[in-house]
C-alpha positions in Angstrom: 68.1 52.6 -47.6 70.0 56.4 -47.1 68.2 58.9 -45.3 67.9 60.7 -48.5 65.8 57.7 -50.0 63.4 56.8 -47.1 62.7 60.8 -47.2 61.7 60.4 -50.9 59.5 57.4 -50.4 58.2 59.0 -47.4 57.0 62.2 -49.1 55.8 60.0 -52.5 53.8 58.2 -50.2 52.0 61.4 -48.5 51.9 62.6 -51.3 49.7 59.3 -53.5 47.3 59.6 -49.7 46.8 63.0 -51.0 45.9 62.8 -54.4 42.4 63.2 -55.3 40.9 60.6 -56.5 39.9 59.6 -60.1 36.8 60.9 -61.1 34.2 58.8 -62.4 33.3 59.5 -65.4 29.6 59.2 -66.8 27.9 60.4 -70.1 24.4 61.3 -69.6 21.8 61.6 -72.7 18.6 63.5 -72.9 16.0 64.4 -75.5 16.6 68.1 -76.0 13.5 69.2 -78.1 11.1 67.4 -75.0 10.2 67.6 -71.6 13.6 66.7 -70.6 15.1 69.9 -72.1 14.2 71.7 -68.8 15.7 69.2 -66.4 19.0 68.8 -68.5 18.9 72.7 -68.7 19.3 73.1 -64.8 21.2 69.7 -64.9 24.1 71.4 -67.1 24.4 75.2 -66.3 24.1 74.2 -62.4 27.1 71.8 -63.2 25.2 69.1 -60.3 26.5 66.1 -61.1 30.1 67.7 -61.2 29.4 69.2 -58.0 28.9 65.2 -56.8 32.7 64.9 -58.2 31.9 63.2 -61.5 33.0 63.8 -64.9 30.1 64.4 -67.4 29.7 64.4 -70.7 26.3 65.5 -71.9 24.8 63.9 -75.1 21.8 65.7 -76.5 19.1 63.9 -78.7 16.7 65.5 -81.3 14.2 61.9 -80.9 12.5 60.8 -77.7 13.6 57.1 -78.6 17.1 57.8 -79.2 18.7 58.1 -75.7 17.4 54.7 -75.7 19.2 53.3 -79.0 22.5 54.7 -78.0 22.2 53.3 -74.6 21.8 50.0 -76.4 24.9 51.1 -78.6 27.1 51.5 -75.5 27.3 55.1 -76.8 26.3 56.6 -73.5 25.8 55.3 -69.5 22.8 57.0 -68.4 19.8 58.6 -69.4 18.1 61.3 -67.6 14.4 61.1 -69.3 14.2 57.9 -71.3 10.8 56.9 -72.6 8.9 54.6 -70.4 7.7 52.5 -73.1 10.6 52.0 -74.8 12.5 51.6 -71.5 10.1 48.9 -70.4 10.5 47.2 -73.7 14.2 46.9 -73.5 14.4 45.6 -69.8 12.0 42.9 -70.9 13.6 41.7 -73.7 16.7 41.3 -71.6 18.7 44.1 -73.1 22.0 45.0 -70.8 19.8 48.4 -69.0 18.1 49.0 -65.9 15.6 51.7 -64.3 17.2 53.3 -61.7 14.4 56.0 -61.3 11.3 57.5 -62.5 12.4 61.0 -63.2 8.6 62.4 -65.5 5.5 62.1 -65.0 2.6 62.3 -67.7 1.3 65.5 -67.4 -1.0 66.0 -70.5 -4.2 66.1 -71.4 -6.1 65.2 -74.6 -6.8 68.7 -76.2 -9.0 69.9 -79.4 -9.3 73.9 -81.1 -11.7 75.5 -79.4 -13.7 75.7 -82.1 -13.7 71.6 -82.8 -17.4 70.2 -82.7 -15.6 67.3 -80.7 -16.8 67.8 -76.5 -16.0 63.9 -75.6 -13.4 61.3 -76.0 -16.1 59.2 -77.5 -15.8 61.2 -80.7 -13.1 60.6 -80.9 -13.5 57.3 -83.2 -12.7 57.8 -86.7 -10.2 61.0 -86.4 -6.8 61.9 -86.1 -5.0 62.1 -82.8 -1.7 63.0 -82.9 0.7 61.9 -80.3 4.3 61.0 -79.3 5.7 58.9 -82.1 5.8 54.7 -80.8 8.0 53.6 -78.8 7.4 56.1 -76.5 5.4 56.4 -73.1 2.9 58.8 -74.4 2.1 56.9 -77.2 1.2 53.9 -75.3 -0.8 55.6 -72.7 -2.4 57.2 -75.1 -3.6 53.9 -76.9 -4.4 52.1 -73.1 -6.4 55.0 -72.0 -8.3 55.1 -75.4 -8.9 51.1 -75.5 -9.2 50.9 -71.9 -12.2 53.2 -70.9 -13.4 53.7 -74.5 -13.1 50.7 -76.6 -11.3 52.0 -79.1 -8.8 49.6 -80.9 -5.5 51.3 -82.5 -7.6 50.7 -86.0 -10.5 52.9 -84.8 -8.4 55.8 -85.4 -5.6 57.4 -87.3 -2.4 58.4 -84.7 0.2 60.8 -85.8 3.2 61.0 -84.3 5.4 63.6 -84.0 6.8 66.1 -81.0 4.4 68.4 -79.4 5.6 71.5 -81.2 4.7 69.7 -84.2 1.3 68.4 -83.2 0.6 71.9 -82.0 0.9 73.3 -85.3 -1.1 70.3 -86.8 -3.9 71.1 -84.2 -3.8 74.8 -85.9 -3.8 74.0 -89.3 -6.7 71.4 -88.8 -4.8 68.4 -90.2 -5.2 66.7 -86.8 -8.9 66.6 -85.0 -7.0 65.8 -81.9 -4.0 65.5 -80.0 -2.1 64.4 -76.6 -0.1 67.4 -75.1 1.8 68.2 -72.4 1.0 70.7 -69.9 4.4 72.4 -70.5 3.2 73.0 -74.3 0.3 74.3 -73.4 1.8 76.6 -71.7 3.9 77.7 -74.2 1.6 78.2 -77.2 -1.1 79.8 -74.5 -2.2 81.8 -77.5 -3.8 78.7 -78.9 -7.5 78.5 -78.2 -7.1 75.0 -76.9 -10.1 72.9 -75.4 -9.0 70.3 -72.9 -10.9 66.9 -73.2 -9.7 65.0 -70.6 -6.4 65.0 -68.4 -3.9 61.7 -69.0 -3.9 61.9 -65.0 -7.8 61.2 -64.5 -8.1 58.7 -67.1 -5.1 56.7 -66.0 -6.8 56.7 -62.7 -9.6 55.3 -64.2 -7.3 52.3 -64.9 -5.5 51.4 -62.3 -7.5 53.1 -59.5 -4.3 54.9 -58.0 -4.4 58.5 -58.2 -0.5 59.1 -59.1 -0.2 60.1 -63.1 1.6 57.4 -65.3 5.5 57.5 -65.7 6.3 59.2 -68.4 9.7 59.2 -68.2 13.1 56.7 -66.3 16.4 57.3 -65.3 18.0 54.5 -67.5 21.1 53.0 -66.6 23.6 51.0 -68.9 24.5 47.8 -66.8 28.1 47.3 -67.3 28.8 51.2 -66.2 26.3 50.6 -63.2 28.3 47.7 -62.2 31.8 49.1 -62.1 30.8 52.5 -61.0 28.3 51.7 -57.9 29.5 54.2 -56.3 29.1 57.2 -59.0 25.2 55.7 -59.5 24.8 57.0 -56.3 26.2 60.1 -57.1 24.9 60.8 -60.4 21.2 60.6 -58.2 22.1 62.1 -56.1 23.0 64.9 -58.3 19.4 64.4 -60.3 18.0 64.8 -56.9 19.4 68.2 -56.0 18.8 69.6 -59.3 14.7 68.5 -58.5 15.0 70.4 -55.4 16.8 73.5 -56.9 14.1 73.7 -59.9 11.2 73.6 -57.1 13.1 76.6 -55.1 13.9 78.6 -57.8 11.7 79.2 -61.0 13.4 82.3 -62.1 17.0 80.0 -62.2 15.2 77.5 -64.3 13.9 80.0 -66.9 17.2 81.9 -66.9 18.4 78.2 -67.9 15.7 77.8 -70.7 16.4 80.6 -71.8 20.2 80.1 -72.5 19.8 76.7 -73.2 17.1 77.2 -75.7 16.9 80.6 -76.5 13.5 80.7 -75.2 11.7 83.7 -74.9 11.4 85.2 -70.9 7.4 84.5 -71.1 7.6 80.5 -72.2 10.3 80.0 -70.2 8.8 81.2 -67.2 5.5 79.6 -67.8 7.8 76.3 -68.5 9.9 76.8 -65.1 6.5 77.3 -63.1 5.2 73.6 -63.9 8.7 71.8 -62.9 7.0 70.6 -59.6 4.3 68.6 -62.1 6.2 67.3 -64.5 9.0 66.2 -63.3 9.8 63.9 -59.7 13.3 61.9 -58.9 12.2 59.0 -57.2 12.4 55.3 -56.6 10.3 54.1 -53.9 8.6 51.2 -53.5 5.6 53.0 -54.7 7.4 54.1 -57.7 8.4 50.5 -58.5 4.9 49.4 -58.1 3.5 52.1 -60.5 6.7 50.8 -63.3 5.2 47.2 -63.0 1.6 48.3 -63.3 1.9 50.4 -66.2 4.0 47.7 -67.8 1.3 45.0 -67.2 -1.1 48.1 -68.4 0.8 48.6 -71.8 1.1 44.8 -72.3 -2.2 44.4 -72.1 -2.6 46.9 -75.5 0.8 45.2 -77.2 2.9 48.4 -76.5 5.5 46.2 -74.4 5.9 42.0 -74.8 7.3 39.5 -72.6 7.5 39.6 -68.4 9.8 42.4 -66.9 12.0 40.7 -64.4 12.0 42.1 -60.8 15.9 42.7 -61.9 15.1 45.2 -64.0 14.1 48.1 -61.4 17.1 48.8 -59.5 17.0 50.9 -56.1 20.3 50.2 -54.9 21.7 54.2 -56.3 18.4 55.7 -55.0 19.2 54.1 -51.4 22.7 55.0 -51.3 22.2 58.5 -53.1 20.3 59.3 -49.4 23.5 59.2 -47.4 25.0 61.7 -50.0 24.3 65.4 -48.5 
């Protein structure tokens, strides 16, 4: 080899040590009319996950079971706020997906007009109660906390689905005696003479006897990415994790974000951004993994999920690693 030549090689080869690698690329899916608009808000315009060196393509859903079916379709690698139920459902069946964390937890409460002559869940029997549409975590809590401490059968009442804007406007045009609503949309139609019956977090308790709400919502993960991309699992909590701590720190940053994400007015978005530390968590300790078993045992006990969910099927592995990631 000339001198000219082992120069050459010489300088390619610094040169390839040099290079940056690859980065992983992910796309993440989230509900954008829910409680995960928020997160994915602060998610996107604080560009986290890119900050954790991955390539992201953001995939926004107008159904709270549709991050779900396009996880299933391969048509994106993780999910930021899948439904519970649903997510549950899939793992036991043995669909190719895992929960790598709980990322919402069920902040609601079961509200009436001020007005109503309803005062107890009792009276429930016989009306309409709107609520998430199936498939999703509300929906089954919903039906486990009404069989469970009131005896009520899915065919002693009349649910109807549909998102919470949509429920709240049923609520004020009387065609629903009841409904399940989240704290955030509470806040947000504030000008609502709402009565609140009884909080999703005290009657859950009543349950299970553990005072942490019901999981609402998972981080879901599409196997085969997990698999070959270990490493950007870890990242991609990571970044879901700094995102969490950045929405508790700065309210008037996650409002700005509402507010370009959603065109949301200054007020809702700041009422929104002041209940992040409630409704949302990014976790997967063995606490969390206990709670995911319970409530799926809870919501098989109803028929919201069939089958056994395999110990497989909660994944801590990217939580672990995501805490060496500063």
């Amino acid at each position: 080899m000339t001198r000219i030549a082992f120069f050459a090689a010489a300088v390619a080869a610094v040169v390839g040590l040099a290079a940056p690698a690859h980065a992983e690329k992910v796309r993440i899916g989230y509900w954008s009319s829910g409680v995960s608009l928020g997160f994915g808000a602060v998610l996107e315009s604080g560009k986290f996950m890119e900050k954790e060196g991955l390539e992201v393509e953001y995939v926004k859903f107008p159904d709270v079971n549709a991050p779900t079916k396009a996880m299933a379709a391969g048509a994106i690698d993780f999910a930021i706020g899948a439904a519970a139920g649903g997510s549950l459902s899939v793992a036991a069946d043995g669909l190719p997906m895992s929960i790598m964390l709980a990322t919402q937890v069920a902040e609601l409460d079961f509200v009436v007009p001020e007005d109503s002559p309803i005062k107890t869940i009792e009276e429930l029997k016989g009306k309409k109660i709107g609520t998430s549409p199936s498939g999703s975590a509300t929906a089954a809590i919903t039906a486990a906390i009404l069989e469970k401490n009131y005896g009520m059968k899915a065919d002693d009442y009349q649910s109807v689905p549909g998102n919470d804007p949509r429920l709240a406007q049923f609520l004020a045009q009387k065609d629903i005696d009841a409904a399940a609503l989240r704290t955030v949309t509470q806040a947000l139609v504030k000008d609502m003479k709402l009565r609140k019956l009884a909080s999703f977090r005290d009657e859950w308790k009543k349950i299970t006897g553990q005072d942490a709400p019901p999981v609402l919502g998972v981080g879901l993960v599409r196997n085969d990415w997990l698999k070959a991309n270990p490493d950007g699992a870890a990242k991609v909590v990571a970044g879901m994790r700094k995102a969490y701590e950045f929405g508790k720190a700065d309210k008037a940053a996650v409002a700005k974000a509402l507010m370009e994400a959603a065109n949301m007015k200054q007020d809702d978005a700041t009422n929104y951004a002041a209940l992040w530390d409630g409704i949302y968590t990014v976790s997967m300790e063995p606490a969390d993994v206990a709670s995911l078993k319970s409530e799926f045992e809870v919501f098989k006990s109803v028929g919201a999920v069939k089958g056994t969910l395999p110990d497989s099927a909660l994944v801590t592995g990217p939580y672990e690693a995501s805490k060496a990631i500063k």
